[in-house]
C-alpha positions as CSV (number, residue, x, y, z in Angstrom):
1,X,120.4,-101.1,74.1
2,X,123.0,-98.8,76.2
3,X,123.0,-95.3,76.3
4,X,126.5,-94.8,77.3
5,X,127.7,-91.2,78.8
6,X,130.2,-89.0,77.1
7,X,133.7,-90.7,78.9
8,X,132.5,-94.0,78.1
9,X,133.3,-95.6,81.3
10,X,131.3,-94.9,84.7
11,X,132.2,-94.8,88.0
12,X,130.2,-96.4,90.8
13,X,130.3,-96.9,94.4
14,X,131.1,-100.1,95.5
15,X,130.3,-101.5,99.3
16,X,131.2,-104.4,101.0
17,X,127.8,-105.8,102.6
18,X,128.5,-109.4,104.4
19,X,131.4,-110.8,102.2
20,X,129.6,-109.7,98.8
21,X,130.7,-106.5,96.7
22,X,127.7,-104.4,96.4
23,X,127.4,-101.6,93.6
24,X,124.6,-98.3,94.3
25,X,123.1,-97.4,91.6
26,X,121.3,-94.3,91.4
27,X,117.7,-94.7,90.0
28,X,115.5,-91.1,88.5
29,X,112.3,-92.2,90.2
30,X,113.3,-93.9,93.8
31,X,115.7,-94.5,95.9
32,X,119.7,-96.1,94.7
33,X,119.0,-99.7,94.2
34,X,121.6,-102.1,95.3
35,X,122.8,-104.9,93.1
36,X,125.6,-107.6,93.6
37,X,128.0,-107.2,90.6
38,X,128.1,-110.5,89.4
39,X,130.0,-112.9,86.7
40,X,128.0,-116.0,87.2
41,X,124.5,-114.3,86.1
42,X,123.5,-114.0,82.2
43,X,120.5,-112.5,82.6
44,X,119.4,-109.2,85.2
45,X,118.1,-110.7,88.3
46,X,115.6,-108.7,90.4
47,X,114.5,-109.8,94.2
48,X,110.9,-108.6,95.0
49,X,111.1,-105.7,97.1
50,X,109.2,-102.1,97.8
51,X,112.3,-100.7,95.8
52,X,112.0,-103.2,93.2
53,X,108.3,-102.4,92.4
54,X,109.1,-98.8,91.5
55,X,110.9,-99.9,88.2
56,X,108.2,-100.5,85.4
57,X,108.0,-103.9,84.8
58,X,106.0,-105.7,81.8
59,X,105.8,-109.3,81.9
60,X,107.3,-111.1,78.7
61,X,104.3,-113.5,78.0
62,X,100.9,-114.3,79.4
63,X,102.5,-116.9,81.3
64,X,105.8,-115.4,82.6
65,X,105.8,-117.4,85.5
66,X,108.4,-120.4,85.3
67,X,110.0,-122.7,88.2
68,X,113.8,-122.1,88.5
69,X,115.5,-124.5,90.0
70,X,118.8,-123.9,92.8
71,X,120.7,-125.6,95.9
72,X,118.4,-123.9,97.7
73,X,115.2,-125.8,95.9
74,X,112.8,-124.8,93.0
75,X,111.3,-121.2,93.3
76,X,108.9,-119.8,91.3
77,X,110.1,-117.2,89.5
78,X,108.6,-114.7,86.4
79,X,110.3,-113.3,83.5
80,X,109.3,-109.7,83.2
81,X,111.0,-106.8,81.0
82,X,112.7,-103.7,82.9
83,X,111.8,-100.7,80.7
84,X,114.2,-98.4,82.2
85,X,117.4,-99.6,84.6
86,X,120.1,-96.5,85.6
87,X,123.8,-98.3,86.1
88,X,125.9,-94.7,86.8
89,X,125.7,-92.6,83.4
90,X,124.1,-95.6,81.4
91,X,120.5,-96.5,81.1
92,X,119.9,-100.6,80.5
93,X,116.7,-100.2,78.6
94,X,113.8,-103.2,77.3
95,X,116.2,-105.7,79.3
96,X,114.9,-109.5,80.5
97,X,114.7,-110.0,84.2
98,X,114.2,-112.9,86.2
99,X,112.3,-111.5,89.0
100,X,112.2,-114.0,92.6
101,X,109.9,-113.6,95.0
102,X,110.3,-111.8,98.3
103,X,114.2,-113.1,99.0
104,X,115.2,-114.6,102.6
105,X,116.6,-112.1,105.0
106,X,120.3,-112.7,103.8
107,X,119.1,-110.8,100.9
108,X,116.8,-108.2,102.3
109,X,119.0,-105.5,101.7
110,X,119.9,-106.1,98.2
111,X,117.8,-105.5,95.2
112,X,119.3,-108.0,92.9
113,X,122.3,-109.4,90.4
114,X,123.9,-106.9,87.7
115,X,125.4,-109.4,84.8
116,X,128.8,-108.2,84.2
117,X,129.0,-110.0,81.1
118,X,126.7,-107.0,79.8
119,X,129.9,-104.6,80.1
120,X,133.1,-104.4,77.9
121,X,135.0,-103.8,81.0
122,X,134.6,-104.0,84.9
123,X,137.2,-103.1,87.3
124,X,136.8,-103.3,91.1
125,X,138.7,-100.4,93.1
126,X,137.5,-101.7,96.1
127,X,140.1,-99.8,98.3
128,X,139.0,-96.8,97.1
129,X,135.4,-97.4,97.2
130,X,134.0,-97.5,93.7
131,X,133.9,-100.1,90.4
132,X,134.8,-98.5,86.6
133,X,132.2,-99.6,84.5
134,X,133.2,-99.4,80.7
135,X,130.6,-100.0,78.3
């Protein structure tokens, strides 16, 4: 579940990185990750990256690899558990991730696709530089 901090709603800073709204999210262990705050997504989705192999991951079978199928083609992708994921003041703990291997360059610098659905509120200040979060 969600550990949310004492105001309930967190702030966190919001970049524009080639048309798409990127959030930073601070991580305990290594370095901020950067995910693309999106409404399409239901479940966490994590691009294979340096960065991304300092979160623990546990696979969630002893087949966790499944085909996923996009525009782009079919990619084969493996369903894996994130035992600890910072957003701001909140810790997403035991949550399901579809992890895709090594993404194309367009995607090199981001780490992967928060579900907003996951929140009870998100608002995008993006003049000022930062998305509310409220849990």
């Amino acid at each position: 579940g969600l550990e949310p901090d004492a105001a309930g709603s967190i702030r966190m800073p919001l970049v524009e990185q080639n048309g798409r709204f990127v959030v930073q999210m601070a991580q305990t262990d290594c370095e901020p990750l950067r995910f693309v705050a999106d409404t399409g997504s239901s479940e966490l989705v994590l691009f294979e990256s340096d960065r991304v192999a300092r979160l623990e991951l546990r696979p969630v079978s002893d087949s966790p690899q499944m085909m996923l199928s996009s525009l782009s083609g079919s990619h084969a992708v493996r369903l894996m558990r994130v035992s600890g994921l910072a957003v701001g003041g909140m810790m997403l703990r035991n949550r399901l991730a579809v992890v895709l291997p090594p993404a194309s360059a367009d995607y090199s610098s981001i780490d992967g696709l928060l579900p907003l659905h996951t929140f009870r509120a998100v608002s995008f200040r993006q003049r000022d530089g930062y998305v509310l979060i409220s849990q």
